[in-house]
C-alpha positions, 0 to 999 in steps of 0.5 A: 930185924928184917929189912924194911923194903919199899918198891918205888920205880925210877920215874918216883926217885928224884936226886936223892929223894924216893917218894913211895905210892898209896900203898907202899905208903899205906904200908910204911904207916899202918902196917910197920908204924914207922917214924922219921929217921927210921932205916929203909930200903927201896928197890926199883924194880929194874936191879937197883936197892938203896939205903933210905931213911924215911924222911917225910910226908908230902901230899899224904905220900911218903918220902925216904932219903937214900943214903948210898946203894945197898950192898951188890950181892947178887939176888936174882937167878942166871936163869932167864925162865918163862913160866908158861903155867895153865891157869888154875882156880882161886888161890892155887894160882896165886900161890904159884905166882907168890913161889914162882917169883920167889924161885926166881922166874923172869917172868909168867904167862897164864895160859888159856887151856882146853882141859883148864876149868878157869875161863876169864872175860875181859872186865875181869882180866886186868883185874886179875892181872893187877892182883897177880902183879901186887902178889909177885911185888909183895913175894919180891919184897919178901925174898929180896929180889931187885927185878920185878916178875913181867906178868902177862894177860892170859893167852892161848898156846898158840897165841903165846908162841905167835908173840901175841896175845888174846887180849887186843888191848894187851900184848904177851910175850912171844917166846924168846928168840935165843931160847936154842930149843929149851922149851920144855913141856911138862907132861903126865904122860912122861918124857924123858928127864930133865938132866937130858931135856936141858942143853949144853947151854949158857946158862943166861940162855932163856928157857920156857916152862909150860905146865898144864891145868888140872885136866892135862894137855889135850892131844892137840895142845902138845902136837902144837908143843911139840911141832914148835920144838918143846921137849916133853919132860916127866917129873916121875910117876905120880900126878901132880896137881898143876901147883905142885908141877909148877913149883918142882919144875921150876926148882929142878931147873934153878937147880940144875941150872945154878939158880939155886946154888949161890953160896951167902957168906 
């Protein structure tokens, strides 16, 4: 039976008490049925998964005792990745978010793109990004990841590279400071291969992924790329959709950079 997995940041555990949101409590009762006594496990979103057993309810939240630690296999990826991935319309997007976290990214910037045909305004971002959040949660609990995936607010290239974001109410993330050049951009108009663009580096170091919209990158987004140090990268002859780009580019580098090479005995 696949485990029974719950998410409840550390300010939620108390002692040896795990008290679970609305909606992981909504979850635990109407969607799996679970009774007192029945096996769980919950992670908190910063490493750590424990044994649970579902205990109770107090004040219509649900509450799961934790038996001990679960086992401390390693499930998160040496990489630490940034995708800094074009938005696209609809469901293309969320299933990039869903593979993406899936694949093992750090974390996902969306990019606000001059070929891009997604615009968003401010009432509707935070939404957006709260529905992106609740997507990358529910792919962390499936793939059994420990970490939760840092999503930011969408931002323009050259605000994401300057450390700030679009959005006054909201900061993204800047590049990483100890990245030593792998910032690569993915572009139809080629590149050299990935084997050559990836450095001789620890491969704790950060990289960045950038994968344009459906309309390409603009002559002007990749001399603004390529004036900040990214290698431009190809992934063969044939257009990809954005989607597609976003989930072999990342799966090319876990490869290569042995995210995807762990042996489970």
């Amino acid at each position: 039976m696949a485990r029974r997995r719950f998410y409840a940041p550390p300010d939620s555990i108390d002692g040896s008490i795990a008290t679970l949101s609305a909606d992981e409590t909504h979850h635990l009762m109407h969607v799996l049925r679970m009774t007192p006594g029945d096996p769980a496990f919950v992670f908190d979103g910063c490493g750590n998964e424990y044994k649970c057993s579902f205990r109770s309810f107090k004040d219509t939240y649900a509450q799961l005792e934790i038996e001990g630690v679960a086992l401390n296999d390693i499930v998160e990826s040496p990489v630490d990745l940034t995708l800094a991935q074009a938005l696209a319309k609809g469901e293309k997007f969320d299933f990039i978010i869903q593979k993406a976290t899936e694949l093992g990214v750090s974390r996902i910037v969306p990019l606000l793109t001059r070929y891009g045909d997604v615009r968003v305004d401010d009432e509707k971002t935070s939404r957006r990004v709260e529905r992106w959040r609740r997507i990358s949660l529910e792919a962390l609990k499936q793939c059994g990841r420990r970490k939760l995936v840092e999503i930011t607010a969408p931002s323009t290239i050259s605000a994401f590279i300057a450390g700030a974001s679009s959005s006054p109410t909201q900061k993204a993330d800047s590049l990483p400071s100890d990245s030593n050049g792998t910032l690569l951009v993915f572009s139809e108009r080629g590149g050299v291969a990935l084997a050559e663009a990836l450095p001789k580096a620890p491969k704790s170091s950060a990289l960045v992924a950038f994968i344009g919209p459906e309309g390409g990158w603009s002559d002007e987004e990749l001399e603004l790329l390529k004036k900040f140090g990214c290698k431009s990268v190809t992934l063969g002859p044939r257009v990809l959709r954005t989607e597609t780009a976003a989930i072999v580019a990342v799966t090319l580098i876990q490869h290569s950079m042995g995210g995807l090479s762990r042996v489970i005995r």
